[in-house]
C-alpha positions as CSV (number, residue, x, y, z in Angstrom):
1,X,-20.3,-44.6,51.5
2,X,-20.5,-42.0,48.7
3,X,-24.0,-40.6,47.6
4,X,-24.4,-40.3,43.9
5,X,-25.7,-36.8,44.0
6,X,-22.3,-36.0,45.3
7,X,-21.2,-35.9,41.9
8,X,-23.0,-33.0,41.2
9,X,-23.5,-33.3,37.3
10,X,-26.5,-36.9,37.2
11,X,-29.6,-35.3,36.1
12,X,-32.3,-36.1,39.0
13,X,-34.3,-38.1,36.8
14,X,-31.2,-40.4,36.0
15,X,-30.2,-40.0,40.0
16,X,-34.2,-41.3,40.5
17,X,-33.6,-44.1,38.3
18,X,-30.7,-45.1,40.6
19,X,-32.5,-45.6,43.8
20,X,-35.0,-47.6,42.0
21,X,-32.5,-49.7,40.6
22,X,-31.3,-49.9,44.2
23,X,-28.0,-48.1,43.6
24,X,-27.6,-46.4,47.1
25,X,-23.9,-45.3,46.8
26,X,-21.2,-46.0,44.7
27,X,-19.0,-48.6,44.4
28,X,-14.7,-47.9,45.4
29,X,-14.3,-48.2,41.6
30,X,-17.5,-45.9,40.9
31,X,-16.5,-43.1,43.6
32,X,-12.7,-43.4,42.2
33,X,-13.2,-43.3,38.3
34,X,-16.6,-41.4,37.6
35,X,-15.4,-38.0,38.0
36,X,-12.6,-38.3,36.0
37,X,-14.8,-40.5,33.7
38,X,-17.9,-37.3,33.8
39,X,-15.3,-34.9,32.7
40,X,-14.4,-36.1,30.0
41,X,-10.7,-37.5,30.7
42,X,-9.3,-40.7,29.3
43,X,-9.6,-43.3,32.0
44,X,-8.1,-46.8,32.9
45,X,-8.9,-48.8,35.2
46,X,-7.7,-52.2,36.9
47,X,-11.0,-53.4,38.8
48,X,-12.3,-57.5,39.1
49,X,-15.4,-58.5,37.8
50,X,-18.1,-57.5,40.3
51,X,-16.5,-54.5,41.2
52,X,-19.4,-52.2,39.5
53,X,-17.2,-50.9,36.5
54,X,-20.5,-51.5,34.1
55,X,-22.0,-48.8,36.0
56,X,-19.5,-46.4,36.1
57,X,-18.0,-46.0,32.8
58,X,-22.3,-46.5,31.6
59,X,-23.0,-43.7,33.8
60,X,-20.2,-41.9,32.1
61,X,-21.2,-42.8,28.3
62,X,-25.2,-41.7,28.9
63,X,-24.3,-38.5,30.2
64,X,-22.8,-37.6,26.8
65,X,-25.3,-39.2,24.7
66,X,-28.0,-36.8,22.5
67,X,-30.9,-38.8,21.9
68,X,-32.2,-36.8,19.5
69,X,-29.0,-37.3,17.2
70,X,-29.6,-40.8,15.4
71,X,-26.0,-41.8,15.1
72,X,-23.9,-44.0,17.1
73,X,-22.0,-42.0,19.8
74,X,-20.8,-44.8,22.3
75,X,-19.2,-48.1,21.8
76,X,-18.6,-50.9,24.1
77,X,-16.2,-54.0,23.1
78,X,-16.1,-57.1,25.0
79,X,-14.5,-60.5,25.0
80,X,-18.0,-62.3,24.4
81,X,-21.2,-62.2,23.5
82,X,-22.2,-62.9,27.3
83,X,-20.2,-60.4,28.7
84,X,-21.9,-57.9,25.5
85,X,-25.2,-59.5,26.4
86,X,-24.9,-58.3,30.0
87,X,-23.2,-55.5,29.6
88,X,-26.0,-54.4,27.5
89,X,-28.7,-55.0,29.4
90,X,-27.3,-52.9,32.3
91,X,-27.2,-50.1,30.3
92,X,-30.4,-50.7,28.7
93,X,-31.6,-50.4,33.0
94,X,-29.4,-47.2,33.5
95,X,-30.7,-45.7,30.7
96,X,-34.2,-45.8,31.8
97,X,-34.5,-42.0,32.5
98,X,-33.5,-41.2,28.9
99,X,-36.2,-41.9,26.3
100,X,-35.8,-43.0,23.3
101,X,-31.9,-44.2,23.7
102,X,-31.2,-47.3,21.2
103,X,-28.1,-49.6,22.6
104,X,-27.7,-52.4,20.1
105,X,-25.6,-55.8,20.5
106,X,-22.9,-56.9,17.7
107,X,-21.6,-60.5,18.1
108,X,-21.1,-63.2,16.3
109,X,-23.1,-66.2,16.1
110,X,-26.1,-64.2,15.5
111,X,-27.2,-63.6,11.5
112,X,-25.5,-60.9,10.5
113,X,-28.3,-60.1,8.0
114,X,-30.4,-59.4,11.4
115,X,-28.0,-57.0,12.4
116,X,-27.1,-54.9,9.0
117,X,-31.8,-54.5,9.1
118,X,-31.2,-53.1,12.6
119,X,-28.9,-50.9,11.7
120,X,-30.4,-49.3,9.0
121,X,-31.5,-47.0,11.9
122,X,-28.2,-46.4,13.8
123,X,-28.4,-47.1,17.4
124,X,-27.5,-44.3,20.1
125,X,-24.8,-47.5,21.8
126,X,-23.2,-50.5,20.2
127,X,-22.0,-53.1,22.4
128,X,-19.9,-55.7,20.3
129,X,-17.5,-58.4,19.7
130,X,-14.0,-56.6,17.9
131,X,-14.7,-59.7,15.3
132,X,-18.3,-58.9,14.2
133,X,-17.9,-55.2,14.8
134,X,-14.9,-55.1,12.3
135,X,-17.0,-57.1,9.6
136,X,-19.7,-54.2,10.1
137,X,-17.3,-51.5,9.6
138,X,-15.7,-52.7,6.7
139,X,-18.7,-53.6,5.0
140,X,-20.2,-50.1,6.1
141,X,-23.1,-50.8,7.6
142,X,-21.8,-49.1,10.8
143,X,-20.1,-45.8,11.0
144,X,-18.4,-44.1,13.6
145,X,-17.8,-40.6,12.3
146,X,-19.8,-39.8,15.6
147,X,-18.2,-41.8,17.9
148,X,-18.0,-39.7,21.4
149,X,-16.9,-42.3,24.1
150,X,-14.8,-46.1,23.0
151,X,-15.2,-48.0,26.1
152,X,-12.5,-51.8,25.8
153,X,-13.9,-53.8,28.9
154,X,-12.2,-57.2,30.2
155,X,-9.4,-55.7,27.8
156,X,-7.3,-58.4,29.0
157,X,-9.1,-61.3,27.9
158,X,-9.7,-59.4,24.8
159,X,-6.0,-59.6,24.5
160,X,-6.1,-63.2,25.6
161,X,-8.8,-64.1,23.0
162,X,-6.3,-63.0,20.1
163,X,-8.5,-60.0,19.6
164,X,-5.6,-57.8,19.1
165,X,-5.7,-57.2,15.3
166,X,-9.4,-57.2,15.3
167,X,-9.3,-53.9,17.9
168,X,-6.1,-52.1,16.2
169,X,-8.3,-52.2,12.7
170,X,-11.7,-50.8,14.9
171,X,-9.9,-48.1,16.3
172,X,-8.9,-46.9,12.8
173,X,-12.3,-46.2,12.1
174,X,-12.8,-44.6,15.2
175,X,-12.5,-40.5,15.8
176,X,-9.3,-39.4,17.1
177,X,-10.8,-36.4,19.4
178,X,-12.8,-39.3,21.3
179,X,-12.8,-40.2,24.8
180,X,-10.9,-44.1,25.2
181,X,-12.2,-45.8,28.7
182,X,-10.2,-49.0,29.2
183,X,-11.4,-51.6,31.8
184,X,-9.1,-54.7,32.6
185,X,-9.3,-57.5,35.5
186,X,-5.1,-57.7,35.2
187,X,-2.6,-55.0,34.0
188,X,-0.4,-57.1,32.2
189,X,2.3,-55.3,29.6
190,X,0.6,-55.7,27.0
191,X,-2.5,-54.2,28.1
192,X,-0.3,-51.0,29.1
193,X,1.2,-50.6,25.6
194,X,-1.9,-50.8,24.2
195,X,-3.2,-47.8,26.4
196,X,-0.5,-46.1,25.4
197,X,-1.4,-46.3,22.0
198,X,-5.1,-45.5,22.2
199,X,-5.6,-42.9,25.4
200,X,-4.2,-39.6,26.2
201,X,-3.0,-38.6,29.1
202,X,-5.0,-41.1,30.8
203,X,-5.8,-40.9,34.9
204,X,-4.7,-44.3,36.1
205,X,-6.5,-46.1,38.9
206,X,-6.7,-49.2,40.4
207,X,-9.0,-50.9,42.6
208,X,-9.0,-54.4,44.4
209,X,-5.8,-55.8,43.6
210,X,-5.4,-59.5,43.7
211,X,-4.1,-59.3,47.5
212,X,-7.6,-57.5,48.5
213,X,-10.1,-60.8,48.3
214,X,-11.1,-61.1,52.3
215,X,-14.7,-62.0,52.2
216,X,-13.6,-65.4,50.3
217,X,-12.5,-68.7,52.3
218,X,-10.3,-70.6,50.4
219,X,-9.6,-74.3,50.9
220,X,-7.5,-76.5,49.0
221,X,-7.7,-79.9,49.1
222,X,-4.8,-82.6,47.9
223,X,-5.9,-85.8,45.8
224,X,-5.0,-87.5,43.0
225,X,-6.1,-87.0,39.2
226,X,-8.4,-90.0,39.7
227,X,-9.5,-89.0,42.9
228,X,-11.3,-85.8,42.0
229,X,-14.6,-87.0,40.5
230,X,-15.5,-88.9,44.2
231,X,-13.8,-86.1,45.7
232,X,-15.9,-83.4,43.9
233,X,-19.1,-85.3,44.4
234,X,-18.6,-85.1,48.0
235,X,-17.8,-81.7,48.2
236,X,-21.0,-80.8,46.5
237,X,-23.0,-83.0,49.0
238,X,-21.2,-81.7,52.0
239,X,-22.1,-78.2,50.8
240,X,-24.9,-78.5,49.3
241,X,-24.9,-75.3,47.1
242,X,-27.8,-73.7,45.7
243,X,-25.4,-72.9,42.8
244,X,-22.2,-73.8,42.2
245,X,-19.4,-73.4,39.1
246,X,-16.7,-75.9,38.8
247,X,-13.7,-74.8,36.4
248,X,-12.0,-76.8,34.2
249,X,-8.8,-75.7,32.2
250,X,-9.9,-77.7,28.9
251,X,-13.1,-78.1,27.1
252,X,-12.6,-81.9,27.5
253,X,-12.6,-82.5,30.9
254,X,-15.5,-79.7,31.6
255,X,-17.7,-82.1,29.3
256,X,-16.6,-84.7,31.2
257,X,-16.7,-83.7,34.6
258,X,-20.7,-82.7,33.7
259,X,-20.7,-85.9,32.2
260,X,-19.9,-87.6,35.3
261,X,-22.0,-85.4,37.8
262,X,-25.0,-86.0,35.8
263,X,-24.8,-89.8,35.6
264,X,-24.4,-89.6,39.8
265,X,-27.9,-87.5,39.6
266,X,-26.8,-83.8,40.4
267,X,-28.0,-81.0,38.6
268,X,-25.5,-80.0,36.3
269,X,-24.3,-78.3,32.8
270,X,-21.5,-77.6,30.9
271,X,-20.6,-74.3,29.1
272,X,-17.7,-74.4,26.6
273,X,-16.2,-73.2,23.4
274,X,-17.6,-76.3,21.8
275,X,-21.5,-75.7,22.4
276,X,-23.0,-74.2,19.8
277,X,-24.4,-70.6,20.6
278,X,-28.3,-71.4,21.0
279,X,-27.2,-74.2,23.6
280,X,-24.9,-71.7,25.3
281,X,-27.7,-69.1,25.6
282,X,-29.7,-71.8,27.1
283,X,-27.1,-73.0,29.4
284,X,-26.6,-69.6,30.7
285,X,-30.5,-69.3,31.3
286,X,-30.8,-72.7,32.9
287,X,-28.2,-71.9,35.3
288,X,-28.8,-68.5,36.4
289,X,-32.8,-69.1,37.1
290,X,-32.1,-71.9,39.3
291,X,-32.9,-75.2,36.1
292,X,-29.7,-76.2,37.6
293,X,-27.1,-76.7,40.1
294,X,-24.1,-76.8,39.1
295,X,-22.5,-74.5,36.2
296,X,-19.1,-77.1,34.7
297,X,-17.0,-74.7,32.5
298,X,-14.3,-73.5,31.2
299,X,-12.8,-69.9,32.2
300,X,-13.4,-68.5,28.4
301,X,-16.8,-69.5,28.1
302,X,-17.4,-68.0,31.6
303,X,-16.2,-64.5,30.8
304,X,-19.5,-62.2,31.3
305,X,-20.9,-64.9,33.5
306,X,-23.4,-62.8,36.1
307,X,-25.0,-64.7,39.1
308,X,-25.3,-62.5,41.8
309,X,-25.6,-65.4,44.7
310,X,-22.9,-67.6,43.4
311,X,-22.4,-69.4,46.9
312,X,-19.6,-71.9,45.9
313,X,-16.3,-71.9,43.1
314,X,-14.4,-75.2,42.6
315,X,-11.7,-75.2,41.0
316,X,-11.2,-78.9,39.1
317,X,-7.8,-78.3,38.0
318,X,-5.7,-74.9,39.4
319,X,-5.4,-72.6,36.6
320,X,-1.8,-72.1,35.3
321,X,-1.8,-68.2,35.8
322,X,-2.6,-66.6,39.3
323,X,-4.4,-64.2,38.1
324,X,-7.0,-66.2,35.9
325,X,-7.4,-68.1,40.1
326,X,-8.4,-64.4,41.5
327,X,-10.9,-63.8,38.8
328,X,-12.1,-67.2,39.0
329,X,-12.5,-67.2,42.6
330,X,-13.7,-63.7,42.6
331,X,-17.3,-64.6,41.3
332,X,-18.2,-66.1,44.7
333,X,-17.9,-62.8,46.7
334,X,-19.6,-60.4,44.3
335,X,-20.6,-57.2,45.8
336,X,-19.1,-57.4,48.9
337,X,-20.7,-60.9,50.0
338,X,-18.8,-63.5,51.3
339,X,-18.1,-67.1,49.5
340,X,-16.4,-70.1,49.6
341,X,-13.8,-71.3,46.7
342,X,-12.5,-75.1,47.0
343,X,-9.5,-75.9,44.8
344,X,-8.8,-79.4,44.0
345,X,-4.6,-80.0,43.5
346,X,-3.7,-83.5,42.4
347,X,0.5,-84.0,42.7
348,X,1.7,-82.9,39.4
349,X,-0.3,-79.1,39.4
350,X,2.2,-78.7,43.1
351,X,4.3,-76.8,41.6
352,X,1.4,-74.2,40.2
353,X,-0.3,-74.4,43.6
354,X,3.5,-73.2,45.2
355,X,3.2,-70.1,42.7
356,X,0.2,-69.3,43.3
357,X,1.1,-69.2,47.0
358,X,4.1,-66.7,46.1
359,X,2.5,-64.0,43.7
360,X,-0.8,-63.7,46.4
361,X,1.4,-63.7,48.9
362,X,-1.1,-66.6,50.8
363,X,-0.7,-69.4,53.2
364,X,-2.4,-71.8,51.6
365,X,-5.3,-73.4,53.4
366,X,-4.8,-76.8,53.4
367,X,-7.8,-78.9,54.1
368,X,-7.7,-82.9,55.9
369,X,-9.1,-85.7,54.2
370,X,-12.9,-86.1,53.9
371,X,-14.0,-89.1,55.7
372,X,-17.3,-91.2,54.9
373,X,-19.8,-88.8,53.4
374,X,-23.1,-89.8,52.2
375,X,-23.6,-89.0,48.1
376,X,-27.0,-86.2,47.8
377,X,-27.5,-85.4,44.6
378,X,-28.3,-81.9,44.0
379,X,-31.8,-81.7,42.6
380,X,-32.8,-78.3,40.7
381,X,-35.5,-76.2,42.1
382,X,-36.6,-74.8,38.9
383,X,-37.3,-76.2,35.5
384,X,-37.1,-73.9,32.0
385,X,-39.7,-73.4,29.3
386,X,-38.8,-72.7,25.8
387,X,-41.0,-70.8,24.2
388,X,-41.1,-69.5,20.4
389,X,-41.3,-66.1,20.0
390,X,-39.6,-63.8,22.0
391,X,-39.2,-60.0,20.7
392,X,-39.5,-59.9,17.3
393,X,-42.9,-61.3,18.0
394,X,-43.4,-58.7,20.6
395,X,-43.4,-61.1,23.4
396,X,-43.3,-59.3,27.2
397,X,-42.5,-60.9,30.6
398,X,-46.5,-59.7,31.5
399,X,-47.9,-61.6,28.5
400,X,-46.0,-64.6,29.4
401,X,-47.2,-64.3,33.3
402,X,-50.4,-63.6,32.6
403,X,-50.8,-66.5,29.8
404,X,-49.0,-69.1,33.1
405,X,-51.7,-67.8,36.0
406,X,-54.6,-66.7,34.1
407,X,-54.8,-69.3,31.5
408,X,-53.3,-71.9,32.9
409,X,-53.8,-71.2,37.1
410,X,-50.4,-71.5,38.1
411,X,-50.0,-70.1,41.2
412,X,-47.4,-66.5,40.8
413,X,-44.7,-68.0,43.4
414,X,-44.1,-71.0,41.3
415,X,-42.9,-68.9,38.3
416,X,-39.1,-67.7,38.4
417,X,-37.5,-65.8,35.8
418,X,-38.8,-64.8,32.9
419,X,-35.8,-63.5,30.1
420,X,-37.4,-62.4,27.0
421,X,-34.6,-63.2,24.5
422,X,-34.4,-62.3,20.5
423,X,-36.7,-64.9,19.3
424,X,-37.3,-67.2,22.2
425,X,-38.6,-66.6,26.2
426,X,-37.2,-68.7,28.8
427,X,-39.2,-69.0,31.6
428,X,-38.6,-70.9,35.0
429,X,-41.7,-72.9,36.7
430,X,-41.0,-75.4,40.1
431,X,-40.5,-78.9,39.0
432,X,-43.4,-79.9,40.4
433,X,-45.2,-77.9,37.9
434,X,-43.5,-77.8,34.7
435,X,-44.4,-81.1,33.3
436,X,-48.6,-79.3,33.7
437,X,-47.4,-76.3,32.6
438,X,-45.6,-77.1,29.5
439,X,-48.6,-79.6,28.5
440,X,-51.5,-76.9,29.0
441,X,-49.2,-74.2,27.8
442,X,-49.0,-76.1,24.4
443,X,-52.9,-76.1,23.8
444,X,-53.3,-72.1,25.0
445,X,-52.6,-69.2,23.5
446,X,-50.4,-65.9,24.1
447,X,-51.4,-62.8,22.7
448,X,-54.1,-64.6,21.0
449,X,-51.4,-66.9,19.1
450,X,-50.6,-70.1,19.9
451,X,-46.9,-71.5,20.4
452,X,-44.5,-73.9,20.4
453,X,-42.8,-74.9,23.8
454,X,-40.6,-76.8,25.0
455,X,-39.5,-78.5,28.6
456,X,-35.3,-78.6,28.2
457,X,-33.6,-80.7,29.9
């Protein structure tokens, strides 16, 4: 285990910040790339999600950043807006020590209008979409004359995404004498040639390959196409997970498959390229405060996905490339915990689940028939509250809390999360409470206003 202070150059306010955020030592990929990264050299890295490459090349970024100089000097680009949204908001936490710092989000599916008033005051950090971040630049409402440190994370679903274009026409706006960090799950050739066009000299590294997954148990279980629905349902009730994602290859049978859970009674939601983005925010909340179970989706619509006690993967349908498997499989052990993946192989994906074997380099765990198991549906702790607002009405998680126990008397340990979003606040109440808390909730008042709520489901 590697102290932080080791690294000789983290201001002690920022090394402060650290412990608080519970950051006792670095990570392999933190210890590896962040002196390389903190002097300035082009890095890239192959790390899997969960590996704590947020952290290091945000520890890297801040370090350079001059927050009395009110230009845009870092820039993060991501596959999605859920991977921007998280990416974000760890910054926004290791940032802490450095007042005043202004990290902004640029992603589609948000009014661009919004965005272009925000800028008028140019943020310290942009995280963005290549899409929405190119409309900004050509329509100049962003500049990057400034630009100290271009960060490409998840650069291979970026690549995947058919992003390529989009991040060839960013980087053209983007300083030469800059420092290029490139993060990518898989190295794949045309992630090389594109570090070869962007980096100098860059210091290579590479950190849990797709051999190196031993805190996951894999099983694999052989059915037919009809089969997995009954099959799946037992799983879930032999297991009973306190949350669960199931991936599907296509956006049809992910809204199916939630479909089909969700007339049997378990707790369950689908994410896909189909939602529109207000019901894919909400999804993501439901799921990751405890409003439900089981997560159905699709491995695109997952990207940026962040549950930190993810206890069980199934995969519906093997994906066709090993490597999208690993990453997949790869949320269930995240930070060094162990999990449990379940892959579901009817005959005709043999032939994938025989290549998969070959590039890990894996015996494949074959699991017997389940007999006779009772069907439990998986019932969700937690129920969400929508409520208007959110920041641009100045909304905090205290005002929200205090409205819940003072107000209303809900007891403190029947209130869960509480994310304070752009113009809404989600906030998670036990079942057996939400139906009094949304009704009293309606007739009160927060911060003297009254507001409109809603009970999703």
């Amino acid at each position: 285990m590697t102290a932080f202070s080791t690294l000789n150059v983290l201001p002690a306010a920022q090394l402060d910040n650290l412990n608080e955020l519970g950051y006792l030592a670095m990570t392999p990929v933190q210890a590896a790339a962040l002196p390389a990264i903190l002097e300035g050299k082009d890095v890239r890295v192959q790390a899997k999600t969960g590996s704590g490459k947020t952290a290091a090349f945000g520890l890297g970024l801040l370090q350079q950043i001059d927050a009395g100089l009110f230009q845009t000097q870092s820039l993060v680009l991501c596959p999605t807006r859920e991977l921007a949204d998280q990416v974000a908001g760890e910054l926004r936490r290791l940032a802490r020590f450095l007042p005043n710092t202004k990290i902004l989000t640029l992603c589609g599916g948000q009014p661009f209008g919004a965005q272009r008033d925000s800028l008028q005051h140019p943020p310290h950090i942009i995280v963005a979409t290549p899409g929405r971040l190119l409309d900004h630049l050509q329509k100049g409402t962003v500049s990057l004359d400034a630009l100290q440190t271009l960060v490409m994370d998840e650069a291979d679903r970026m690549l995947d995404m058919g992003f390529t274009d989009a991040i060839n026409e960013v980087i053209r706006f983007a300083p030469p004498s800059r420092q290029t960090l490139l993060f990518s799950a898989t190295w794949p050739e045309a992630i090389a040639a594109i570090s070869g066009r962007v980096q100098n000299n860059p210091v290579t590294i590479e950190i849990d390959t797709v051999d190196a997954l031993p805190s996951i148990e894999q099983q694999f279980y052989e059915t037919s196409r009809n089969g997995k629905i009954p099959l799946l349902q037992k799983l879930l009730s032999k297991h009973q997970p306190a949350s669960c994602v199931v991936f599907c290859n296509t956006k049809i049978d992910c809204q199916a498959v939630c479909d089909a859970l969700e007339e049997a009674g378990q707790s369950a939601l689908a994410l896909h390229g189909d939602l529109e983005q207000r019901d894919r925010d909400q999804t993501l909340v439901r799921f990751a405060n405890g409003s439900a179970r089981v997560l159905v989706a699709t491995d695109v619509a997952a990207r940026g996905l962040d549950i930190k006690s993810l206890e069980l993967v199934v995969n519906y349908e093997l994906a066709w490339d090993p490597e999208v498997h690993v990453h997949r499989i790869g949320r269930t052990a995240r930070a060094g915990n162990s999990g449990l993946a379940i892959s579901l192989c009817a005959p005709e994906e043999a032939q994938r689940a025989n290549i998969l074997s070959e590039m890990l380099q894996l015996k494949l765990n074959w699991m017997p028939a389940l007999g006779s198991i009772a069907i439990a549906p998986l019932a969700a702790e937690m129920a969400t509250l929508c409520i208007d607002g959110g920041k641009k009405a100045k909304m905090r998680p205290g005002d929200v809390l205090g409205a819940l126990t003072g107000d209303i008397g809900l007891d403190g340990a029947d209130i869960g999360k509480i994310a304070v979003h752009p113009a809404h606040v989600y906030v998670a109440v036990r079942q057996k409470v939400a139906n009094k808390a949304w009704k009293q909730l309606q007739g009160g008042k927060i911060k003297g206003k009254t507001c409109k709520v809603r009970l999703l489901k």
